[in-house]
Structures are given as C-alpha cells and as structure tokens.
C-alpha positions as CSV (number, residue, x, y, z in Angstrom):
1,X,26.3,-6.8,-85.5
2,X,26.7,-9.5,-87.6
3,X,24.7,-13.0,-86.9
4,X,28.0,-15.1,-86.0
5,X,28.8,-12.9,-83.1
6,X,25.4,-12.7,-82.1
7,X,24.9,-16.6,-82.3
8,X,28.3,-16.7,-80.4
9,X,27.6,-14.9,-77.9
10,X,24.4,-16.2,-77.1
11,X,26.5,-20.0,-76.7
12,X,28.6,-18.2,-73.8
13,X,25.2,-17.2,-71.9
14,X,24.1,-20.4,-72.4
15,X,26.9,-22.2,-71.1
16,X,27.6,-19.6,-68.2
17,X,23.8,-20.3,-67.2
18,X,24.6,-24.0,-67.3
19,X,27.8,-23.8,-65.7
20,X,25.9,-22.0,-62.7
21,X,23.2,-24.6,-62.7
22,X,26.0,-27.2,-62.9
23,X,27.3,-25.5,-60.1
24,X,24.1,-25.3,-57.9
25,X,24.2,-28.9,-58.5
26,X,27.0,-30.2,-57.3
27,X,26.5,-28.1,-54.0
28,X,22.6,-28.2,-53.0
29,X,23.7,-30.2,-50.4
30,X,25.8,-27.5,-48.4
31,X,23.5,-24.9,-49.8
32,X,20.5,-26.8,-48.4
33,X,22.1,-27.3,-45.0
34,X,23.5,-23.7,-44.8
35,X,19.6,-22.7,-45.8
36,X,18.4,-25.3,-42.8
37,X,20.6,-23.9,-40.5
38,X,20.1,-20.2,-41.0
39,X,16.2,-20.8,-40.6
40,X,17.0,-22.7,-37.5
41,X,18.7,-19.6,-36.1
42,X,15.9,-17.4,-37.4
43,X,13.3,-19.5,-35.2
44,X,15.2,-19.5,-31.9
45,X,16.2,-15.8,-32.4
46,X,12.5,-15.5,-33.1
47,X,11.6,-17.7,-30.2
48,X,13.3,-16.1,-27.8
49,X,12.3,-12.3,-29.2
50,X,8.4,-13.5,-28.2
51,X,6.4,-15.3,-25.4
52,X,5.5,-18.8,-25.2
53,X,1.7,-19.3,-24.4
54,X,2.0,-20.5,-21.0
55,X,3.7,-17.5,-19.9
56,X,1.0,-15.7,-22.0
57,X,-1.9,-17.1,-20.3
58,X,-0.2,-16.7,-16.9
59,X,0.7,-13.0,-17.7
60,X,-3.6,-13.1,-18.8
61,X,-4.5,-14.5,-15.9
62,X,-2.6,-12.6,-13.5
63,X,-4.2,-9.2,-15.7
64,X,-7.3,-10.8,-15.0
65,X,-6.9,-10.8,-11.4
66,X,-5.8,-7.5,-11.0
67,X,-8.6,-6.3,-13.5
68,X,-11.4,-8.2,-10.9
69,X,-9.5,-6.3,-7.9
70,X,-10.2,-2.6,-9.6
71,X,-13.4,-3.2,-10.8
72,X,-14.2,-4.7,-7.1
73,X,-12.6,-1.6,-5.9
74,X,-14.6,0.9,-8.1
75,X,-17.7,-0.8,-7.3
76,X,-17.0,-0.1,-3.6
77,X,-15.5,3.4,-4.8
78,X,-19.2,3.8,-6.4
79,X,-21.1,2.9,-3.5
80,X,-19.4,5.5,-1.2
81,X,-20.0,8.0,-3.9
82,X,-23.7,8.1,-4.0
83,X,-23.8,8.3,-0.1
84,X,-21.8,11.5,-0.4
85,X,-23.5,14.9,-0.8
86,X,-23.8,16.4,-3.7
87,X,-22.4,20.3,-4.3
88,X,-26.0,21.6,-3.9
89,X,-25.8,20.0,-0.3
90,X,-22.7,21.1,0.9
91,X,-23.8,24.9,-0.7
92,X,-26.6,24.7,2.1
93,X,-23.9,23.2,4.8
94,X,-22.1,26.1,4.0
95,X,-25.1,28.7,4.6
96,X,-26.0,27.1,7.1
97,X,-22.4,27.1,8.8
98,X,-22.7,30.7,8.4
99,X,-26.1,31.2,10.0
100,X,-24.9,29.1,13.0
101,X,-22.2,31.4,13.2
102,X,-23.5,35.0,13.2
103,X,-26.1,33.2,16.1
104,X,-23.1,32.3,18.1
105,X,-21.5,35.1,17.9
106,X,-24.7,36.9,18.9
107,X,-25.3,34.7,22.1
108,X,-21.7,35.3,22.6
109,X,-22.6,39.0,23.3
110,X,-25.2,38.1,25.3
111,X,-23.1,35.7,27.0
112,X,-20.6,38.8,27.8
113,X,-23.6,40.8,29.4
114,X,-24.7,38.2,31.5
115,X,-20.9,38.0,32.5
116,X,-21.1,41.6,33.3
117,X,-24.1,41.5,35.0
118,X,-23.3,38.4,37.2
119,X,-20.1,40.2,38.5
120,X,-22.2,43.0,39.6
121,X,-24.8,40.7,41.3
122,X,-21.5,38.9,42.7
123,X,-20.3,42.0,44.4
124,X,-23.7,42.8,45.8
125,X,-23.8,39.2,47.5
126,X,-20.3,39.3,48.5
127,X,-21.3,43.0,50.7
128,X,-24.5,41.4,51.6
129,X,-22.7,38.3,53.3
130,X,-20.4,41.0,54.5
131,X,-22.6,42.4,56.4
132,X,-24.4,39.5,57.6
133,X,-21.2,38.1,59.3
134,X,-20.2,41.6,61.2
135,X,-24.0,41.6,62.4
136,X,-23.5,38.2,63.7
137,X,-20.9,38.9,65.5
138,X,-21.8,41.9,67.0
C-alpha cells in the first residue's frame, strides 16, 4: 500500500474520531441527563426491590421476640424432660406391670374359690335358718 493512501486514510480516522467527539460535545447535555435519569430509575427500582432499615429492625425485633418465646419454651420443654423417666425406668414399670398381673390373676383364682366356697356355706345357712323357722313354729 503505498504511503499516500495510508496517510489518507489515517486523516479520515482522525476526523471521524473528531467528528464523534465533536458530536459528544454538542450533546453531553442530553446525554448527561439521559445518564441522571436512568440511574434515578436504577435506585428506585433498586429501592423498592430491598428493605429500608426500619422495616429491617422491626422485622429483627419481632425475630427476636419470637426467638426469646422458643428458647423460653425449650427451657420449660427441658425442665419437664429431666422429670420424666428414663427407658431403663419404664423397662422396670413394664416388669413390674407384669408381675402385678400374673398376682392378680392368681388372687383372681382364689377369689373364684372363695366364691365357690361361700355359695356352699350360703346354702348351708339358708337350710340352717330353714329349719330354725319350722322349729319355731312348731
């Protein structure tokens, strides 16, 4: 390429790149309140997309609250759990449940015999008062 052209075009970049900054020039104005505007938008979109810090602290303190409530609750929730038994206790309960009822069922048996025993007795009395009336009113 020979040196003219080259030298030529060079001029036109040159004078495109100041007829752009020319441009920019004469409208900085409109870019700069386009620009102004645009991040004006940006920070109400952005305001609006996030909380403002007195909703934040009242949102905190209302976790707070509620955090003081369980921690209240698993204090009390605690308390109640040692007084339970523990599965070593309730094994014994258990056995001992068991023990208590083979013995009832035992002095249930023994309750039937008596029961058997008291109607014979029953009928015995019953002939003996029997007889003691028609004797007494012989």
């Amino acid at each position: 390429m020979p040196r003219a052209v080259w030298i030529a075009k060079k001029k036109k970049r040159g004078s495109l790149l100041l007829e752009v900054i020319e441009f920019i020039k004469a409208i900085w104005p409109i870019i700069a309140t386009l620009a102004s505007g645009g991040a004006a938008v940006l920070f109400l979109v952005a305001r609006s997309k996030f909380v403002s810090k007195e909703d934040h602290v009242a949102h905190q303190k209302v976790i707070e609250q509620q955090h003081k409530e369980i921690n209240a609750k698993l204090v009390v929730f605690e308390k109640e759990l040692v007084r339970m038994p523990s599965d070593i206790h309730v094994q014994k309960l258990g056995l001992e449940v068991e023990e208590l009822n083979g013995e009832i069922k035992a002095l249930k048996a023994t309750i039937n015999g008596i029961h058997g025993q008291y109607g014979r007795v029953e009928k015995f009395l019953d002939m003996l008062i029997q007889n003691e009336l028609e004797n007494s009113k012989k």
